[in-house]
C-alpha positions as CSV (number, residue, x, y, z in Angstrom):
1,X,0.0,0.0,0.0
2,X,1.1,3.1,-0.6
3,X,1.0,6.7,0.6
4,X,0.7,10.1,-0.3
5,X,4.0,12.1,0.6
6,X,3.4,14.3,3.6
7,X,1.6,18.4,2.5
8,X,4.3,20.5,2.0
9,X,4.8,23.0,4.8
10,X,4.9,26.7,3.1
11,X,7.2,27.8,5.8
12,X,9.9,25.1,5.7
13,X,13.0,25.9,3.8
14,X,13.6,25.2,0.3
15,X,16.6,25.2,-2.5
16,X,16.3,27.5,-5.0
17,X,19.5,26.2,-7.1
18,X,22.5,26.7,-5.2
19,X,20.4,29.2,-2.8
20,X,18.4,27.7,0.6
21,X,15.2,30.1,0.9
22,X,14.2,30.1,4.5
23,X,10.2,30.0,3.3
24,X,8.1,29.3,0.7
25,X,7.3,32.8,-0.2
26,X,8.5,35.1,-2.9
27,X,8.2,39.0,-3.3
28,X,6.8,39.4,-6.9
29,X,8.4,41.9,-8.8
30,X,6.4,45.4,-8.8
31,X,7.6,48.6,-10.1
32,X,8.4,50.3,-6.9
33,X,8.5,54.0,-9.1
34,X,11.5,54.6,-6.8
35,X,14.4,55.1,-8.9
36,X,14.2,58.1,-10.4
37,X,18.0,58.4,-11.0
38,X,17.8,55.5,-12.1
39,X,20.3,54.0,-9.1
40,X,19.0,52.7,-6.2
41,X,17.7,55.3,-3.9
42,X,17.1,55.4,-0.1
43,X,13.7,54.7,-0.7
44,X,14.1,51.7,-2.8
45,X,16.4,50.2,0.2
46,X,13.7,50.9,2.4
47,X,10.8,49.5,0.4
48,X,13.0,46.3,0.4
49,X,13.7,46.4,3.6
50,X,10.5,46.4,5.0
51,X,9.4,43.5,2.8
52,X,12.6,41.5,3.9
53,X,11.7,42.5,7.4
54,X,7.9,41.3,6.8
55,X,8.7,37.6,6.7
56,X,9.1,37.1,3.3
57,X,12.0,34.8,2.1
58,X,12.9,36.6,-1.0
59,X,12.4,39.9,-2.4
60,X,12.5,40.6,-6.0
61,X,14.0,44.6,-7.3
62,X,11.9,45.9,-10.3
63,X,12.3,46.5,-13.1
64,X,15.8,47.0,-13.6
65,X,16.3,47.7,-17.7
66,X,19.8,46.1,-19.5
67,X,20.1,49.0,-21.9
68,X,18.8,52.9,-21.9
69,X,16.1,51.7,-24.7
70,X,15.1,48.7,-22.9
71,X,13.4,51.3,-20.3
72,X,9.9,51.6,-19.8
73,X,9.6,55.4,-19.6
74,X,13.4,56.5,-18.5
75,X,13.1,55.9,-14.7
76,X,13.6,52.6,-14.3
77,X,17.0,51.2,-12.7
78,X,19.3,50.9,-15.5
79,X,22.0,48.5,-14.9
80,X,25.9,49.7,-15.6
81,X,29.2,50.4,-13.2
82,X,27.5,53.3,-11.3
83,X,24.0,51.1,-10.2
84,X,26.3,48.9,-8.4
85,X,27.1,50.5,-5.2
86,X,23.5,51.4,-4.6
87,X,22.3,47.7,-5.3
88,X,25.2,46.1,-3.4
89,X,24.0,48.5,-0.3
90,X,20.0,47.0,-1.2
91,X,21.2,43.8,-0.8
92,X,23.3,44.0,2.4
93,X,19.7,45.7,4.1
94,X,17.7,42.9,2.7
95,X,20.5,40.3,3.9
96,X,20.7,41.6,7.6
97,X,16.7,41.0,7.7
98,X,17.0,37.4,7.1
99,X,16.0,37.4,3.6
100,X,17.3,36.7,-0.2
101,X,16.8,39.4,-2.8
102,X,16.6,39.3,-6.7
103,X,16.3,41.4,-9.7
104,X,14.4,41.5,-12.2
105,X,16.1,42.2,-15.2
106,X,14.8,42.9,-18.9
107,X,14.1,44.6,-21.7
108,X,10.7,47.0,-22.5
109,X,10.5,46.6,-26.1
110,X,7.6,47.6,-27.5
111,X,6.2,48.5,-23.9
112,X,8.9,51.7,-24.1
113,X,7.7,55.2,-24.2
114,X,10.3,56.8,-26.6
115,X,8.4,60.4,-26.1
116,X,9.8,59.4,-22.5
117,X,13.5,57.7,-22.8
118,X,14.3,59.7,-26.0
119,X,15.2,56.9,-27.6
120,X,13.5,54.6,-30.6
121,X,11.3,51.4,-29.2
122,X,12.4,48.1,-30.4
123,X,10.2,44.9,-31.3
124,X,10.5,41.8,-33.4
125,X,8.7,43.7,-36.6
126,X,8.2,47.4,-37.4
127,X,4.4,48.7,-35.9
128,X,3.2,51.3,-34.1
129,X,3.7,51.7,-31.2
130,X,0.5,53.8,-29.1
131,X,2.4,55.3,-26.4
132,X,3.6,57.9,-28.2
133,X,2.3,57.2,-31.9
134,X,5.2,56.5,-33.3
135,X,6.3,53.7,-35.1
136,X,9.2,51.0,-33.7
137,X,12.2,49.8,-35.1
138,X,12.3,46.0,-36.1
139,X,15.1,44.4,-34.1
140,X,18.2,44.0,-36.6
141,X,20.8,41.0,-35.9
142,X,23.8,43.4,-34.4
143,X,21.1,44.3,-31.9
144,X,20.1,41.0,-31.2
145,X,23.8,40.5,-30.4
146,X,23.9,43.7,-28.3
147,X,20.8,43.4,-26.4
148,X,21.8,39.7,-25.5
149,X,25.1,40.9,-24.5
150,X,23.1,43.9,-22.4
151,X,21.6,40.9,-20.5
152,X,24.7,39.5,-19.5
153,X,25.6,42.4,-18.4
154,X,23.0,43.1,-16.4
155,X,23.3,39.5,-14.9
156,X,27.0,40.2,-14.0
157,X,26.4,43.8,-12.2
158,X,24.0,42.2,-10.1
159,X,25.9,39.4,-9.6
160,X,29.1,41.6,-8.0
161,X,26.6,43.9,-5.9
162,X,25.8,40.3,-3.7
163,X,22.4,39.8,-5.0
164,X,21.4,36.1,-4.8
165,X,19.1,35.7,-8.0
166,X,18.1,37.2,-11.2
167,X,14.9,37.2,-12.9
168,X,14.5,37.2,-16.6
169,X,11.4,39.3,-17.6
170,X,9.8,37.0,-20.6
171,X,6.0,38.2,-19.8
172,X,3.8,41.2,-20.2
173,X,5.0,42.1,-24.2
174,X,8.3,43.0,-22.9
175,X,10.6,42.3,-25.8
176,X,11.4,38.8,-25.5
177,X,7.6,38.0,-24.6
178,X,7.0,40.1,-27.9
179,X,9.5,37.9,-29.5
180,X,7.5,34.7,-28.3
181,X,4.2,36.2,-29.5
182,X,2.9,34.8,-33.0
183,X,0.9,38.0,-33.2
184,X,3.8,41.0,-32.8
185,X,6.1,38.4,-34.1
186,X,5.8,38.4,-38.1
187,X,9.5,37.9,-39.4
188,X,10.1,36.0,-41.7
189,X,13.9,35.0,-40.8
190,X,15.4,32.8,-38.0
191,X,14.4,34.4,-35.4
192,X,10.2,34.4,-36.7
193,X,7.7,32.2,-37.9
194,X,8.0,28.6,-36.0
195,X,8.1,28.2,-32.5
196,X,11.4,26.9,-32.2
197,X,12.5,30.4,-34.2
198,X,10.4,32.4,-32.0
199,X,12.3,31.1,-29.0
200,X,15.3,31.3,-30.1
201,X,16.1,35.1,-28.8
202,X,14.5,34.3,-25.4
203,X,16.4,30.7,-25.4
204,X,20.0,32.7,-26.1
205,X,19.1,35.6,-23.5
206,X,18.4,32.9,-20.5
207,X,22.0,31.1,-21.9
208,X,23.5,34.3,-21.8
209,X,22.1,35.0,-18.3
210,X,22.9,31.7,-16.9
211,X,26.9,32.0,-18.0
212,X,27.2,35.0,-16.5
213,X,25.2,34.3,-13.1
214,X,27.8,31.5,-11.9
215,X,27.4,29.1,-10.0
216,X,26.2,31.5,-6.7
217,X,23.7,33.0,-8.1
218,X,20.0,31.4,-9.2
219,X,18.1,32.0,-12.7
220,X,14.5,32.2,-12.9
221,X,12.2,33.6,-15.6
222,X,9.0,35.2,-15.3
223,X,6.8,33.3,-18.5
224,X,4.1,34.2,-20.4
225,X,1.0,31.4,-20.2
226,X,-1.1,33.9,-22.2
227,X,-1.0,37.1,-23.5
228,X,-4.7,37.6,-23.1
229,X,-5.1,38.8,-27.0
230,X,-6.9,36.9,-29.8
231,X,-3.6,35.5,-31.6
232,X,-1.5,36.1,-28.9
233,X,1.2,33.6,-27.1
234,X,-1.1,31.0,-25.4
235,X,-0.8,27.7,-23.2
236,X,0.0,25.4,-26.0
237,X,2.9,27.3,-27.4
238,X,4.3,28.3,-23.8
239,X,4.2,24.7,-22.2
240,X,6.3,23.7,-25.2
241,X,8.9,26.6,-24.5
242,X,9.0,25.7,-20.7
243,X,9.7,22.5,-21.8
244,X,13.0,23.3,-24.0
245,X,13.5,26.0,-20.9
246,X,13.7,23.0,-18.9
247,X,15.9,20.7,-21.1
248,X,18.2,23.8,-21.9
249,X,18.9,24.1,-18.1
250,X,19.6,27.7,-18.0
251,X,16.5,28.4,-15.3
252,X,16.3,27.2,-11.7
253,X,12.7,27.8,-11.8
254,X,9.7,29.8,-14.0
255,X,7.6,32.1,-12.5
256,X,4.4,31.6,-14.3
257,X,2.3,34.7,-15.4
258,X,0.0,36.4,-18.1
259,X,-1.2,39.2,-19.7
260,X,0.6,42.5,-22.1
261,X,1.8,45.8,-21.1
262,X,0.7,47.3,-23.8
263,X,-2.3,45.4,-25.2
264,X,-4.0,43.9,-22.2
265,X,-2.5,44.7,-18.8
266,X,-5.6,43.9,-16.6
267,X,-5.1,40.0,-17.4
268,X,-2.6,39.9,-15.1
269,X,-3.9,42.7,-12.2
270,X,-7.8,41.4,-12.1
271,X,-10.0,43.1,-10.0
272,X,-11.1,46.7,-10.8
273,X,-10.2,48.5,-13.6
274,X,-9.1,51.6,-12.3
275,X,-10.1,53.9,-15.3
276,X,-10.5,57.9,-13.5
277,X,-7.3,57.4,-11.3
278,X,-5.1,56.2,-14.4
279,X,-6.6,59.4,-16.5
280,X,-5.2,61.8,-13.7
281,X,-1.7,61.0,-14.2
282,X,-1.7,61.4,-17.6
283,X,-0.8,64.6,-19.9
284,X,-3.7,66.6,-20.0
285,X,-4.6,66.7,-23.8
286,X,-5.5,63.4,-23.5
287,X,-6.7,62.8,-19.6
288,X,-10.3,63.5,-20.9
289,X,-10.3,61.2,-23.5
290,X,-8.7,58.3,-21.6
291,X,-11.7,58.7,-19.2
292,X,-13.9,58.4,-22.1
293,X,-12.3,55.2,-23.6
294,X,-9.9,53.8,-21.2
295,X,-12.3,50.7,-20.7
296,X,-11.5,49.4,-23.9
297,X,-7.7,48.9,-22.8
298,X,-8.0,48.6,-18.9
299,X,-10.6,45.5,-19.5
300,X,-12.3,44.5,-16.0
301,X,-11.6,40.9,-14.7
302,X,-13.7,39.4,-12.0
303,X,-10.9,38.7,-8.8
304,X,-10.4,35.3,-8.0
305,X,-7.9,33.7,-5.4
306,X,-5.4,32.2,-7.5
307,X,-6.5,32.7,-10.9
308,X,-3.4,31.5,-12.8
309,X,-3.5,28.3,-10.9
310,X,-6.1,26.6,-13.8
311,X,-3.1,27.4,-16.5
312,X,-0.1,26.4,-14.0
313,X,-1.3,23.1,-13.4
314,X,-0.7,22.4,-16.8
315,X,3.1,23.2,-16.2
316,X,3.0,21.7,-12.9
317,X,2.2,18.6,-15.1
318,X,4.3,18.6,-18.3
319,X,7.3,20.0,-16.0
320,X,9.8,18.5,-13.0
321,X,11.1,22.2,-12.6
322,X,10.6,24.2,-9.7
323,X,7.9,26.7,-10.2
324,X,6.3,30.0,-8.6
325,X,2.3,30.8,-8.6
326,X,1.6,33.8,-9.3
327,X,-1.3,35.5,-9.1
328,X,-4.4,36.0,-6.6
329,X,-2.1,34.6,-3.9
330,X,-4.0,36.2,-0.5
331,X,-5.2,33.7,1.8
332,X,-3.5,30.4,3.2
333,X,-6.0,28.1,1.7
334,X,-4.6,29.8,-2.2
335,X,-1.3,28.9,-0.5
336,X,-1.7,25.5,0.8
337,X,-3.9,24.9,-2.4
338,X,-0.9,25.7,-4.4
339,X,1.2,23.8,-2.3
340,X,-0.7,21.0,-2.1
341,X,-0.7,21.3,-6.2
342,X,2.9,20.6,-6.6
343,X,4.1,24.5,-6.5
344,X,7.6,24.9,-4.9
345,X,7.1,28.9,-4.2
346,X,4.1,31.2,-4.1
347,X,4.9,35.0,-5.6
348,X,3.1,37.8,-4.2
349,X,2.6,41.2,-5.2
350,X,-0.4,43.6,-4.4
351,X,-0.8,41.6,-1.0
352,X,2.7,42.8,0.4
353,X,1.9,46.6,-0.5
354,X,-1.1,46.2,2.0
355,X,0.9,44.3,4.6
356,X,4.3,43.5,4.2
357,X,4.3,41.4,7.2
358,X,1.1,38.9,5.6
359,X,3.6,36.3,5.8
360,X,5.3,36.8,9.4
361,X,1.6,37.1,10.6
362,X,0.5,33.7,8.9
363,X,3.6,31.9,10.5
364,X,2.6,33.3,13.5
365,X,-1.1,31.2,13.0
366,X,-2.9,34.4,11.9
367,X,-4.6,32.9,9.0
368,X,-6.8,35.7,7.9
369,X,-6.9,36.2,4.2
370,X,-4.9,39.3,2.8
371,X,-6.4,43.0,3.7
372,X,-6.2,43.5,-0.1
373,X,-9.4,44.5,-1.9
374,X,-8.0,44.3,-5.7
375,X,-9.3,47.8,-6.0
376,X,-5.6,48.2,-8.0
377,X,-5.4,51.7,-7.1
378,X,-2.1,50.8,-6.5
379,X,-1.5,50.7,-10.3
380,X,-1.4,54.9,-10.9
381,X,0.6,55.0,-7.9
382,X,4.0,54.1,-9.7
383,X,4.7,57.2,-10.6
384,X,5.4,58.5,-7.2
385,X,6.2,55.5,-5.2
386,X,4.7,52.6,-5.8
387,X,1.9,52.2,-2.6
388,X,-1.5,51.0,-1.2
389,X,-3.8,53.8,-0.8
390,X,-5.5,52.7,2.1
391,X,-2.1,52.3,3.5
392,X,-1.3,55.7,5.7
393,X,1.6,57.8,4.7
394,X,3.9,57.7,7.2
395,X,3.3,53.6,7.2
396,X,4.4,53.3,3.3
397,X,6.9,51.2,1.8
398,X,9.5,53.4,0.9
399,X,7.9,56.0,2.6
């Protein structure tokens, strides 16, 4: 006769590659809108800090861009000689709480405002690109080289500041989720058309990556499961790349997501679409009309606890690597569900913002579900410092 192996306890240690994560739980990676320099900034340490100091077993830094281009809108923590200090100082903070810290590194893509980082967007094929109406360059080969160079890079500065991960940003119609996509990816050369071709620039990245982590460091990717367009990068395709991800060995783990940046970012938030309070940050020529019309791009999704975990299991299935759950993660039950389900690590994102110490409060038999009411008013907020409204000031990540 036999038995079923013992429910996994979230908050008993757990290797992460070479790294020994004292829980279960991960910080997901959230623009904290607190890098303004672009280096690390007191604030950012702080954010970090308080997370680390919450319970958490590892926080994640985002988004920190490989190359000027590859920002979102300019203010993002670029990576290069003079980001190291200020990351090295990050990580010693996070280390002296008890806690591991990673950073997310990537490249924008078509998701990058050029009206904003002065510089032209890049995709896998030449479109327009609506955040500032103009059109984006087609990714040539020599930048292909240089971009997956920039990665390395990136990989490497993080790698002498002391941080203990990195995280390969392959979701949200960044630029190698755009190169994965059969709907923004059209070429018609090597690195287009089939699968295998469309992979092959996210494939080379993660080698990249995983050369220049060493052996200290762990690799993990954030994946696509769907884009949540018609035509888009969807559950068939993705399974198949975790699958070469997985026989490539360049990733310790995937953390498993959804949803575009630029096409359909509520896939991925759920909850309410928060239409007026994104109108108020932006220019004011076209505030009125983003009130008028924002609907049709900030789509509303019904919350659920743990609605990715319908698409992971079909990873969980088809994969023996380790892998995160993302999304809707705010009560024990999600976690034990997820647990229970084969998941090595839960991610959470919007939880944390409301309490950074969920986690040190459900070890400590609290199991209340998260204070979080998806309201995501949390989203306009990353302009300033990334924050829960219903948060008080002087109780603010970051501050």
């Amino acid at each position: 006769m036999t038995t079923s192996p013992p429910p996994i306890d979230p908050f008993s240690s757990a290797d992460l590659g070479p790294l020994k994560l004292r829980n279960r739980f991960v910080k997901a990676a959230t623009f904290e809108g607190l890098t303004r320099e672009t280096v690390v900034s007191d604030r950012l340490v702080e954010f970090h800090r308080q997370i680390a100091a919450g319970g958490i077993a590892m926080t994640t830094v985002a988004y920190c861009a490989v190359s000027p281009e590859g920002s979102t809108d300019g203010s993002t923590l670029l990576l290069r000689q003079e980001a190291v200090p200020g990351l090295t100082r990050l990580a010693d903070v996070v280390h002296a709480e008890g806690a591991l810290v990673s950073a997310q590194i990537g490249h924008a893509g078509l998701v990058a405002n050029p009206a904003a980082t002065g510089l032209p967007s890049i995709g896998p094929t030449r479109q327009l690109n609506p955040l500032a109406m103009r059109r984006s360059l087609a990714a040539s080969e020599d930048e292909i080289a240089r971009i997956t160079q920039a990665f390395a890079d990136g990989a490497r500065y993080v790698a002498d500041a002391g941080f203990d991960a990195v995280e390969v940003h392959l979701g949200h119609g960044y630029l190698l989720s755009s190169f994965l996509s059969p709907k923004l990816n059209t070429r018609t050369d090597r690195w287009g058309g089939s699968l295998e071709n469309r992979a092959r620039f996210p494939r080379q990245v993660l080698a990249a990556v995983r050369e220049a982590a060493g052996e200290r460091m762990a690799v993990t990717a954030k994946l696509n499961m769907s884009d949540g367009v018609p035509g888009g990068f969807w559950l068939d395709e993705s399974v198949e790349v975790a699958r070469w991800l997985e026989q490539d060995g360049t990733v310790d783990a995937l953390e498993l997501t959804g949803g575009s940046s630029l096409e359909n970012p509520m896939y991925y938030f759920r909850g309410e679409a928060p239409v007026a309070e994104m109108a108020q940050i932006m220019p004011r020529p076209i505030r009125r009309a983003f009130k008028l019309v924002g609907g049709h791009f900030l789509h509303s999704y019904p919350f659920e606890e743990g609605y990715f975990l319908p698409y992971a299991r079909q990873f969980r299935a088809a994969l023996h690597l380790p892998l995160i759950l993302l999304g809707g993660v705010g009560s024990m039950a999600t976690v034990r569900q997820a647990m229970d389900d084969g998941f090595e690590f839960v991610a959470m994102g919007r939880a944390l913002l409301r309490e950074p110490d969920l986690v040190q409060q459900w070890q400590a038999g609290q199991d209340q579900d998260s204070l979080c009411i998806h309201c995501n008013k949390c989203m306009p907020t990353i302009y300033g410092g990334t924050h829960c409204v219903l948060v008080p000031r002087d109780e603010r990540l970051g501050r």
